[in-house]
C-alpha positions in Angstrom: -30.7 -12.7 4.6 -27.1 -12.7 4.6 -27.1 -9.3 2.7 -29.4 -7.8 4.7 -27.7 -8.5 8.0 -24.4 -7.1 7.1 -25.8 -3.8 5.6 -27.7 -3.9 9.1 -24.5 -4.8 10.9 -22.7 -2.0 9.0 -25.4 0.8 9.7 -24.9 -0.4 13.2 -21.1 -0.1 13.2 -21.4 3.1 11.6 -23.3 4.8 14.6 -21.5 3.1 17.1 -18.1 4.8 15.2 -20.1 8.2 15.0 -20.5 7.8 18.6 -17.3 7.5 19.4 -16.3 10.7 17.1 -19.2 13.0 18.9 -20.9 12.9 15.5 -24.7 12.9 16.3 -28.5 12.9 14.9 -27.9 13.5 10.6 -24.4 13.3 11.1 -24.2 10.2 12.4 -26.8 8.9 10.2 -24.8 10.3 7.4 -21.7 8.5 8.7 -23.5 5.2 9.0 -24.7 5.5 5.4 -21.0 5.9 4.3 -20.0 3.0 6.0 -22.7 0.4 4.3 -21.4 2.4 1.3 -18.5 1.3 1.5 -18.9 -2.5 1.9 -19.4 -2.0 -2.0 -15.8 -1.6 -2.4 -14.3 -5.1 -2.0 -15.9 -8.6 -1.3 -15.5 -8.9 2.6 -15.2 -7.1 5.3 -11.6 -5.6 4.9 -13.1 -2.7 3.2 -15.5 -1.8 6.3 -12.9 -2.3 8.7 -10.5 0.4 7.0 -13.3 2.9 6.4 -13.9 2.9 10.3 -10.6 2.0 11.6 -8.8 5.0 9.4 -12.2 7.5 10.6 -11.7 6.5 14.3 -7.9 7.1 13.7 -8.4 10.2 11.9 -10.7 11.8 14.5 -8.6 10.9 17.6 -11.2 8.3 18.5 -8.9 5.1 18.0 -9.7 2.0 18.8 -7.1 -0.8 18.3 -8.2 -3.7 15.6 -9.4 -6.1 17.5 -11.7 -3.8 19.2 -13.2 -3.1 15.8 -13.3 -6.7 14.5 -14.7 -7.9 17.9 -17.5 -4.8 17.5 -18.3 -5.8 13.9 -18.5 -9.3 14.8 -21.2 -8.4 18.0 -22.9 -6.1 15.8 -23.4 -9.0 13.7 -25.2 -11.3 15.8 -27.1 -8.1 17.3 -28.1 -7.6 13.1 -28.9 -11.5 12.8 -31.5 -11.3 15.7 -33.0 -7.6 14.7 -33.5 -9.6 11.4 -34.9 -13.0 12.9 -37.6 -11.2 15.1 -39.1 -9.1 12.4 -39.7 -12.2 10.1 
């Protein structure tokens, strides 16, 4: 379950990140792929965090850290309950 709720999280990060870079319908959903992608890079979530962090940067869409960490960490619980109600 664990798994599942941070690929969940991390599709979820991903469109709020294409969101905030104006990306939208298979764009974003191509974004949001790359950044479950990239969870597969390192064990944690250092890996997701510098994937979005350095795209928001990149696209003039910055956010500071803690405004990404606090998102992934909401987006988590938001995951967690998607999760728990379809069981």
């Amino acid at each position: 379950m664990e798994f599942k709720a941070t690929a969940r999280r991390n599709k979820l990060l991903g469109l709020w990140a294409a969101g905030l870079m104006k990306l939208e319908g298979d764009a974003a959903d191509a974004y949001a792929r790359q950044v479950i992608e990239s969870d597969f890079e390192e064990k944690g979530d250092n890996d997701v965090y510098r994937k979005v962090k350095g795209d928001l940067d990149e696209s003039g869409a910055g956010q500071s850290e803690h405004q990404v960490r606090k998102q992934m960490d909401e987006l988590l619980i938001v995951a967690l309950n998607q999760i728990k109600s379809e069981i």
